[in-house]
N, C-alpha and C positions, 0 to 999 in steps of 0.2 A: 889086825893091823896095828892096834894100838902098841899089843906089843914089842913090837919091832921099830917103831917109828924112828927112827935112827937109822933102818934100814931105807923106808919108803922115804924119808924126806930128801932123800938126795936124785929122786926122779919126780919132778915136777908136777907133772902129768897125774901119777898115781896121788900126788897130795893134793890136789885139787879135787879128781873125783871119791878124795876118801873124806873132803870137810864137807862136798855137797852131799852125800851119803851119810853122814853125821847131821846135818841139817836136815835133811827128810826123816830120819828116824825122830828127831825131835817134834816134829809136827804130825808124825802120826802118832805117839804119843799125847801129842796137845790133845789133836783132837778123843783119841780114844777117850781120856777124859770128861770132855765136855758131851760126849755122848753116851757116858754111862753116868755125868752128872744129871742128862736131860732126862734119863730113860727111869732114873731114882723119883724126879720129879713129876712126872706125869704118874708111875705108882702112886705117889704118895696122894696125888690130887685126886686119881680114882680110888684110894682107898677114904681119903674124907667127904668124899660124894656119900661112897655107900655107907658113911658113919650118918652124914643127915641126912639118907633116904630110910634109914633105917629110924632113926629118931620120927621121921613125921610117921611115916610108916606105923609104930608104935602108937602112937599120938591117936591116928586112924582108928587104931585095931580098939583101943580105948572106946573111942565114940560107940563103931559098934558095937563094942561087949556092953557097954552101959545102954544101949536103945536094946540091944537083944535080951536080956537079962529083965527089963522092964515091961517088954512084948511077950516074955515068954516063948522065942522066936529059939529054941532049942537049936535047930539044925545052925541057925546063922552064931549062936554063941559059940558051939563047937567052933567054928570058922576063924573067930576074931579073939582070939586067947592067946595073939603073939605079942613078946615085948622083944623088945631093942634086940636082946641079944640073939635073939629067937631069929631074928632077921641076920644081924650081923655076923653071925657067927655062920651063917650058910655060905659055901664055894660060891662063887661068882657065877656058877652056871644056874645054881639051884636058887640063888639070890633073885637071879631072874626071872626065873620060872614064878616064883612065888610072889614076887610084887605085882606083876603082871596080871596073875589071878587073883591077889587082893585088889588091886585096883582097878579090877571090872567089877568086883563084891562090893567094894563102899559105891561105885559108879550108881551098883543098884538102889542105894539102898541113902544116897546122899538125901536127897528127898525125904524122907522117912525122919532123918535122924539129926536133922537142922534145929528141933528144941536142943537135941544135945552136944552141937558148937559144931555140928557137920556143914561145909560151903561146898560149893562149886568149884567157889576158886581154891580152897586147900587141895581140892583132889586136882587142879590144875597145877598149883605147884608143884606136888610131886609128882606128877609126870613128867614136867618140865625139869627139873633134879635128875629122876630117871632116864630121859632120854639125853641127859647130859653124859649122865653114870655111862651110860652105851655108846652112846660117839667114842669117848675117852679110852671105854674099854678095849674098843676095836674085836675085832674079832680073832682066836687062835689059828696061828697055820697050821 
């Protein structure tokens, strides 16, 4: 239509429904926008969840390899030998999988490993971090 305009402006009717059809393509552009700037953002928020579930995570795996390592507690050192990247660098599905079974292994063993800066409440914040990570993640259709 644009190119013609010279043609359509001389019926009324059609210039009207041709600036409100220019007006609507403009705001579903708006919005498209704002909805692939929201969608950027919630990424990027679940991806620095899983950068500091992995840090404490880390943190974690520490304590026990220094208590297992001291106990001579073989099977558990095998267990707690992950760093940061050992975590972050896993898919979001195997991410899960693995925090999930580290965080019932320190759960065990918090008790145990409190001379070596193990709490209750650490293994409460990263759960609490975790179950953030999962809200946010939502789940795949």
């Amino acid at each position: 239509m644009d190119a013609n305009s010279s043609v359509w402006n001389t019926v009324p009717a059609i210039g009207r429904y041709k600036n409100l059809l220019t007006q609507l393509i403009e705001k579903i552009k708006s919005k498209a926008g704002e909805q692939e700037s929201a969608q950027l953002f919630i990424a990027q928020s679940v991806r620095e969840l899983k950068k500091n579930i992995a840090l404490k995570m880390d943190i974690q795996d520490d304590i026990l390899e220094a208590y297992a390592s001291d106990t001579n507690d073989t099977e558990l050192l095998a267990k707690a030998t992950n760093s940061y990247s050992d975590y972050f660098s896993l898919s979001n599905e195997n991410f899960e999988i693995k925090v999930k079974n580290m965080i019932a292994l320190i759960e065990n063993n918090v008790q145990n490993a409190t001379e070596y800066g193990s709490s209750a409440d650490q293994v409460e914040d990263v759960k609490t971090s975790f179950n953030s990570w999962l809200e946010r993640r939502g789940k795949t259709r």
